[in-house]
KEMARBA-747239 format. One record per residue: x, y, z of N, C-alpha, C in turn; residue in one letter; residue number from 1. Coordinates in Angstrom, 3 decimals. Example, Ala and Ser with C-alpha at 12.3 -4.5 7.8 and 13.67 -1.06 7.14 Angstrom:
// KEMARBA-747239
+----------+----------+----------+----------+----------+----------+----------+----------+----------+------+------+
!       nX !       nY !       nZ !      caX !      caY !      caZ !       cX !       cY !       cZ ! resn ! resi !
+----------+----------+----------+----------+----------+----------+----------+----------+----------+------+------+
!   13.190 !   -5.690 !    7.800 !   12.300 !   -4.500 !    7.800 !   13.200 !   -3.300 !    7.800 !    A !    1 !
!   12.850 !   -2.250 !    7.080 !   13.670 !   -1.060 !    7.140 !   12.900 !    0.030 !    7.870 !    S !    2 !
+----------+----------+----------+----------+----------+----------+----------+----------+----------+------+------+
//
This chain:
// KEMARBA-747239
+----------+----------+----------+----------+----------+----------+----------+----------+----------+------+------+
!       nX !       nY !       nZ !      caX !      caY !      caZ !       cX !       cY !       cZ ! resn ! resi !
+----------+----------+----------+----------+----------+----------+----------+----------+----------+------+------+
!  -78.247 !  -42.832 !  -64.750 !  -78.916 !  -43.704 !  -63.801 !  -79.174 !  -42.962 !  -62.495 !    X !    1 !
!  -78.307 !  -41.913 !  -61.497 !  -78.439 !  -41.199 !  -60.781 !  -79.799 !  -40.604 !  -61.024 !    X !    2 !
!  -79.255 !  -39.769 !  -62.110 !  -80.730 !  -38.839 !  -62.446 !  -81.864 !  -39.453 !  -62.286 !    X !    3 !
!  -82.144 !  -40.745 !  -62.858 !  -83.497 !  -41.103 !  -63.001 !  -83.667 !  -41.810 !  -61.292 !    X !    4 !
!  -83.142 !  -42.161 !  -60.579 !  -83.294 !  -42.031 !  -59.262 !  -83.464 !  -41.099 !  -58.461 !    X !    5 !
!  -82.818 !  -39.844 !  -58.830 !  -82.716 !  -38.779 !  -57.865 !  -84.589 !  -38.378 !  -57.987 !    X !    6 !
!  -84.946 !  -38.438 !  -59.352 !  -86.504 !  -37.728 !  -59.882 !  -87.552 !  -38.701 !  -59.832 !    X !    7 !
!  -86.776 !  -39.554 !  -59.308 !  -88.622 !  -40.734 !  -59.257 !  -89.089 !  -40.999 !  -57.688 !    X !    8 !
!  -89.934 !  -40.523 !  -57.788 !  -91.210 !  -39.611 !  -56.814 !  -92.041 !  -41.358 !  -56.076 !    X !    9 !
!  -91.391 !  -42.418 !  -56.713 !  -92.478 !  -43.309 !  -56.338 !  -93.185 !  -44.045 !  -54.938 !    X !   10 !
!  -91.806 !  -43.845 !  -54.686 !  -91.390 !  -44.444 !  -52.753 !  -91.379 !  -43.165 !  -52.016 !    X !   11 !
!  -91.684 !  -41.724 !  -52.329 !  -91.820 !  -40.334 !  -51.614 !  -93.681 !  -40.432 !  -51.604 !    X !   12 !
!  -94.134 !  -40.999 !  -52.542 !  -95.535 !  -41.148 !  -52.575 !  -96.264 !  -41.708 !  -50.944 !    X !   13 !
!  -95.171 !  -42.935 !  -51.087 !  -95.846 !  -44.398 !  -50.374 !  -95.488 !  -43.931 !  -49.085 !    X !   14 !
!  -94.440 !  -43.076 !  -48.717 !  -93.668 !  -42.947 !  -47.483 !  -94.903 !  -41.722 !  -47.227 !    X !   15 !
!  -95.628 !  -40.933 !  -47.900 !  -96.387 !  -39.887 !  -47.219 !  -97.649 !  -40.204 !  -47.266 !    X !   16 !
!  -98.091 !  -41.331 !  -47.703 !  -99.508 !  -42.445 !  -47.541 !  -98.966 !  -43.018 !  -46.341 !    X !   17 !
!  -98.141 !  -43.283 !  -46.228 !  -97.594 !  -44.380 !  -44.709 !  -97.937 !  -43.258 !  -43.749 !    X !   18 !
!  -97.208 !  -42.395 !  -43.612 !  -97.379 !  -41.020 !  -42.324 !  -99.082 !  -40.996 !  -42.669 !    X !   19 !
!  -99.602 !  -40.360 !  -43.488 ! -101.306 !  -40.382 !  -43.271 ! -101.749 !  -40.989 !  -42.999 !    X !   20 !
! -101.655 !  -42.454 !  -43.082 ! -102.458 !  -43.507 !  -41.940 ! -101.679 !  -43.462 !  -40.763 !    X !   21 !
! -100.760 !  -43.252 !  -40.348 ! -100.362 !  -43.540 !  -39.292 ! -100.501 !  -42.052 !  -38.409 !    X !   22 !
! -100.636 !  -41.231 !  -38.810 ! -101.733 !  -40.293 !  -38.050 ! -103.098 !  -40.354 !  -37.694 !    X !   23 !
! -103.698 !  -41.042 !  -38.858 ! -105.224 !  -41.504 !  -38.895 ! -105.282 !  -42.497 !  -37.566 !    X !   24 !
! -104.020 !  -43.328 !  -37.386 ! -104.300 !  -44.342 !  -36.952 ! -104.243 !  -43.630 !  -34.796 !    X !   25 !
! -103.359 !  -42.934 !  -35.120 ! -102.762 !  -42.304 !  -33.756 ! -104.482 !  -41.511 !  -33.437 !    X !   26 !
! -104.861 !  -40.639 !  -34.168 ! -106.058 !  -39.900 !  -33.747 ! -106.766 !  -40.437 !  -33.341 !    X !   27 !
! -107.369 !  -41.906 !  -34.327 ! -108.467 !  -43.163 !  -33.914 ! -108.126 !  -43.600 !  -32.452 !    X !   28 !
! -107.110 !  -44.079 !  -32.263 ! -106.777 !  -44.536 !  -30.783 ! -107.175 !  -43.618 !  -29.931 !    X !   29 !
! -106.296 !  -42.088 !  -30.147 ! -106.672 !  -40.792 !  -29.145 ! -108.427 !  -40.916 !  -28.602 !    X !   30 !
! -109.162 !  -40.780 !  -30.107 ! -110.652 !  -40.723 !  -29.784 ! -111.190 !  -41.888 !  -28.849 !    X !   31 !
! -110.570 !  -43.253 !  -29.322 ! -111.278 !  -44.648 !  -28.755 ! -110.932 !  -44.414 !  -27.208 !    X !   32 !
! -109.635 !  -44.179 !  -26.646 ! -109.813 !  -44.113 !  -25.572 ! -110.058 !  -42.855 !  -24.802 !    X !   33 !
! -110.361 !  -41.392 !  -25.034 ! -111.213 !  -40.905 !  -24.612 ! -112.579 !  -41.103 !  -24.237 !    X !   34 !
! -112.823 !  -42.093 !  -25.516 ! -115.180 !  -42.346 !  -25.463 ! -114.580 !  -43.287 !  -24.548 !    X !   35 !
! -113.878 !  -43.984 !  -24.472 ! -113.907 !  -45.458 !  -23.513 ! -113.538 !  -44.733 !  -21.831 !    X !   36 !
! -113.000 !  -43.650 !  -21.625 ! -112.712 !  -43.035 !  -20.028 ! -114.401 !  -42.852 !  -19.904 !    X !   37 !
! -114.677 !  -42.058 !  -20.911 ! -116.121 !  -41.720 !  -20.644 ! -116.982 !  -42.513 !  -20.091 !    X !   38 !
! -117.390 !  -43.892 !  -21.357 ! -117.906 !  -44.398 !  -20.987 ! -118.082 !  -45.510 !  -19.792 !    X !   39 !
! -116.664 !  -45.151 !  -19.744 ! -116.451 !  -45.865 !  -17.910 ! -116.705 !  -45.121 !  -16.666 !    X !   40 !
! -116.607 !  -43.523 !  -17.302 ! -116.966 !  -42.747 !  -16.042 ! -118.776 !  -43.447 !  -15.629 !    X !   41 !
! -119.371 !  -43.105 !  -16.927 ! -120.693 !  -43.346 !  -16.773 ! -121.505 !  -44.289 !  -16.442 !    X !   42 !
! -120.846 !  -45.100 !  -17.014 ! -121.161 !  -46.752 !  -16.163 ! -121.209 !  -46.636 !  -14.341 !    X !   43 !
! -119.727 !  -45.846 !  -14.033 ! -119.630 !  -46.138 !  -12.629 ! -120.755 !  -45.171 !  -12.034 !    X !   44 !
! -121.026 !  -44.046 !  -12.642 ! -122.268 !  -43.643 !  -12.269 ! -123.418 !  -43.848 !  -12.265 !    X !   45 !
! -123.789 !  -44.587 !  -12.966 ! -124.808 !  -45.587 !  -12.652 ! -124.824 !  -46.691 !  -11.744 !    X !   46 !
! -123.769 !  -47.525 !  -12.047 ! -123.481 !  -48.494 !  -10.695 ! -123.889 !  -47.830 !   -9.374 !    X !   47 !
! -123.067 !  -46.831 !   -9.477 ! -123.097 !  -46.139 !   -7.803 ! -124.657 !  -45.820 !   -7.582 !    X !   48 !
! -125.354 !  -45.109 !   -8.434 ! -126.685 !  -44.749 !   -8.255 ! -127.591 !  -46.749 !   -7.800 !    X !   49 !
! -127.434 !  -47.149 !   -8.404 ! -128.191 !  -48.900 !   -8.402 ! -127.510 !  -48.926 !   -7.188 !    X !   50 !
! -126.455 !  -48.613 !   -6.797 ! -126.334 !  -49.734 !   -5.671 ! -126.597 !  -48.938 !   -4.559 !    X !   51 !
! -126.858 !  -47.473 !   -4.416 ! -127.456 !  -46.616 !   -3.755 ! -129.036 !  -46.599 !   -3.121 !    X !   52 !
! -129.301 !  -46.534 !   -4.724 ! -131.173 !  -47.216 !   -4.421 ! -131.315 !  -48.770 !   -4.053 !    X !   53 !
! -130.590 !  -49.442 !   -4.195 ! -130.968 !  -50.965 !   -3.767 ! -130.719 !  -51.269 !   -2.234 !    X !   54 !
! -129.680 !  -50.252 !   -1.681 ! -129.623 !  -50.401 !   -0.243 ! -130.769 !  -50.285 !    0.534 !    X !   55 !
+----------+----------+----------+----------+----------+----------+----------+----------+----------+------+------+
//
């Protein structure tokens, strides 16, 4: 009974599918809030320009 526990691979599978999404998942975030600094830089640069020319 040991033996056939020590060699079954089934829950070593699921545990290294778990870590691959949960890297997938860490990178996705990394990227989302990088484009999102961005796209806030750029926004405010525009704001600033509109409210520049509207004065």
């Amino acid at each position: 009974m040991l033996r056939r526990i020590w060699k079954d691979e089934g829950g070593q599978a699921m545990v290294e599918y778990g870590l691959i999404i949960a890297l997938i998942a860490i990178a996705v975030i990394i990227a989302v809030t990088a484009i999102g600094t961005n796209l806030n830089t750029v926004f405010n640069a525009i704001k600033d320009k509109l409210t520049v020319s509207s004065s």
